[in-house]
N, C-alpha and C positions, 0 to 999 in steps of 0.2 A: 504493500500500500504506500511503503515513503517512497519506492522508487516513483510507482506511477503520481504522487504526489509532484515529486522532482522534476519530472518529465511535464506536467501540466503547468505548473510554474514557470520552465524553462519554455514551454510553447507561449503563454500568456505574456511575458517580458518581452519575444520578440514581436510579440502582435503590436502591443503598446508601444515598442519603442519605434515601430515604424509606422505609428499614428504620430506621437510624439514627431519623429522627422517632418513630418506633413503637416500637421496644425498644430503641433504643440505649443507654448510659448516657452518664454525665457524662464520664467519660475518653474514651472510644469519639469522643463530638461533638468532645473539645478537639485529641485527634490528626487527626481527619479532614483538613481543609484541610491538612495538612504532609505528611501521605502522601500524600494524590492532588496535590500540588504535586510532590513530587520521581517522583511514576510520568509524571505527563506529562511534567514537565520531561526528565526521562532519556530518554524513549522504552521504556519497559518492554517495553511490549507489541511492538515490534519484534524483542525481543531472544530471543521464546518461540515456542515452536512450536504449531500450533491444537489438537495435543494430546495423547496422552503424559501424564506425571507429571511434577510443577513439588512439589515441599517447600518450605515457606515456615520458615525456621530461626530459631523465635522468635521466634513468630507475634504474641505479645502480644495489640493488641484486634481482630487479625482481619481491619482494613481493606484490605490487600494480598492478603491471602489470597480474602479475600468477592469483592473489585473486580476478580481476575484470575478468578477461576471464574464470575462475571457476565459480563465480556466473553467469555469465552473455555471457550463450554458444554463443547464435547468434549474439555476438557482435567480431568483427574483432578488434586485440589489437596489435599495436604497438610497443615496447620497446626501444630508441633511446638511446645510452651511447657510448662517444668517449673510455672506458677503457675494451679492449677487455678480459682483466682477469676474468673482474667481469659480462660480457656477456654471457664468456665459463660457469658462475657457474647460468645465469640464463638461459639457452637452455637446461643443465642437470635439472635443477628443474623445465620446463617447459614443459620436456619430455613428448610425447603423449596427450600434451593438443593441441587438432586443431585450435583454432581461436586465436593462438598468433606467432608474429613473433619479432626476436630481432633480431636489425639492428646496426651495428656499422658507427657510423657517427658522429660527433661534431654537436650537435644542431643549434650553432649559424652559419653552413652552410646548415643545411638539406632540403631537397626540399620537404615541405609537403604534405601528396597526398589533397585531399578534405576531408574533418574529421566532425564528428558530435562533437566531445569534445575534448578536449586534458589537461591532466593531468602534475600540474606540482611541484612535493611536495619536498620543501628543495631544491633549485636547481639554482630557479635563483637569488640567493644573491652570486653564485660562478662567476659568470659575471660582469665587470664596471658597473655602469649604462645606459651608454652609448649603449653595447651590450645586456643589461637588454631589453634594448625600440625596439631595433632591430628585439630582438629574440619572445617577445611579436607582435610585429605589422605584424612578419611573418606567427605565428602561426592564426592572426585572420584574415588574409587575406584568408587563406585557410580552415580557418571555414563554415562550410552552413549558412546562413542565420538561426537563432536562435539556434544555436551552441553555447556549455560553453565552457570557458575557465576558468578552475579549477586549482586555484593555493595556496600553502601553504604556509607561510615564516615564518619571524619570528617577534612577536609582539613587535617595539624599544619601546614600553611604555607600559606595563602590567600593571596592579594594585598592583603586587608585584614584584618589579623593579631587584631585585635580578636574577627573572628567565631570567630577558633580557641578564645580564652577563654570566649569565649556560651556555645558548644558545655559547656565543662566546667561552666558553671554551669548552664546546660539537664539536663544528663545526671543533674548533684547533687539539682535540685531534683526530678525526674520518679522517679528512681531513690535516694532519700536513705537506703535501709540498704544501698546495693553498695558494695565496695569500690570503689576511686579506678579511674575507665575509663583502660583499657589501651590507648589511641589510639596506632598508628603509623605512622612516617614510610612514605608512597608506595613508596618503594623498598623498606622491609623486606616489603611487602603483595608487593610482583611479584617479589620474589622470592621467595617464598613461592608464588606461582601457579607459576614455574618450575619450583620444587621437588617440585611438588604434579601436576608432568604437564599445567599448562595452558598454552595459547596465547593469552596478552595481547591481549585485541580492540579494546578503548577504556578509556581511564582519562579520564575528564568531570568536572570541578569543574563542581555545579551555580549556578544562581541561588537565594539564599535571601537573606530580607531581614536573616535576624538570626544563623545558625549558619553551617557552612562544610560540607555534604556534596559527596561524592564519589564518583563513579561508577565501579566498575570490573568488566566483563566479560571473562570467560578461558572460553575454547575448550578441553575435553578433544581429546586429540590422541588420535589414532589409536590409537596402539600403547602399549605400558605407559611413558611418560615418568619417572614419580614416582620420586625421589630418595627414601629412609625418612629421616620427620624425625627429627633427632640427638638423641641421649638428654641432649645437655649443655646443651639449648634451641634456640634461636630463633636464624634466624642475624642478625638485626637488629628495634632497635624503633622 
């Protein structure tokens, strides 16, 4: 199954990269190599079903969104991003692909349909914490019953600590009118998944040469788990 995973990924890159040549623009090219680095490196496409609805929360230039509905034809793909700029350049680079649709909406009000997964990489450290636990316990509400929520952030304690700073100056320079990213510790994240009714399936600090991401996958459980997040916040950040 990883080979043929490998093989459907390694097809998906070259589809994308030669839309990219075609109508991609200049941000679209500069993210590319960082996002298909941490989907392989992760194993993304393990972690999804061949098909059902995947919501990508914050879709930005499209790359994850486009490269999981190339691999993964019978799968219905979502793309959710309040910056309708960066929409206009993912509906041109998503041209004639059938199982994706990109929705301009603010995540932290979107009305989720019922989803087998939802994707969510680099995105929610741009929210308080507060709207962090929000936008997390909406999304597993509307999960199926053993449904992932897949999410990437960034590692505040790497083994080589330096990448944790990149990460801040990466995020300033790519993003330089957001407030200061709301990065937190591992532990405030699972529990947060506990909270939220999910079952912990892997937490992965990936390979990168210069930032510190981190992989975390949670299982909707069965039955209603969810704790309702506290009106006083976040129980850690």
């Amino acid at each position: 199954m990883t080979s043929r995973n490998d093989d459907r990924v390694h097809d998906a890159e070259r589809a994308l990269r030669r839309r990219l040549d075609r109508c991609g623009n200049w941000f679209q090219r500069l993210q590319f190599p960082y996002k298909t680095h941490v989907i392989r490196e992760s194993g993304l496409l393990s972690y999804l079903s061949p098909d059902g609805t995947l919501v990508d929360v914050g879709c930005g230039t499209g790359i994850v969104s486009c490269l999981v509905a190339l691999a993964l034809p019978d799968k219905r793909v979502i793309g959710v991003d309040t910056d309708r700029r960066r929409l206009d350049w993912c509906t041109r680079l998503a041209d004639g692909i059938p199982n994706i649709t990109f929705l301009h909406a603010d995540v932290q009000h979107y009305t989720f349909p019922p989803i087998q997964e939802a994707v969510c990489l680099d995105v929610l450290h741009h929210l308080r914490p507060t709207a962090q636990d929000r936008l997390v316990f909406s999304i597993v509400a509307n999960l199926q019953p053993g449904g992932r929520f897949i999410l990437f952030e960034v590692d505040t304690n790497p083994a080589q600590k330096w990448k944790y700073w990149m990460s801040l100056v990466v995020d300033h320079v790519l993003y330089p009118f957001q407030e200061r990213a709301n990065f937190r510790r591992a532990e405030a994240l699972l529990d947060l998944f506990r909270r939220a009714g999910l079952e912990t399936e892997i937490v992965q600090p990936l390979p990168s040469p210069i930032v510190a991401p981190i992989l975390y996958v949670g299982r909707r459980l069965a039955g209603d788990g969810a704790v309702a997040p506290s009106s006083s916040g976040p129980a850690g950040c």
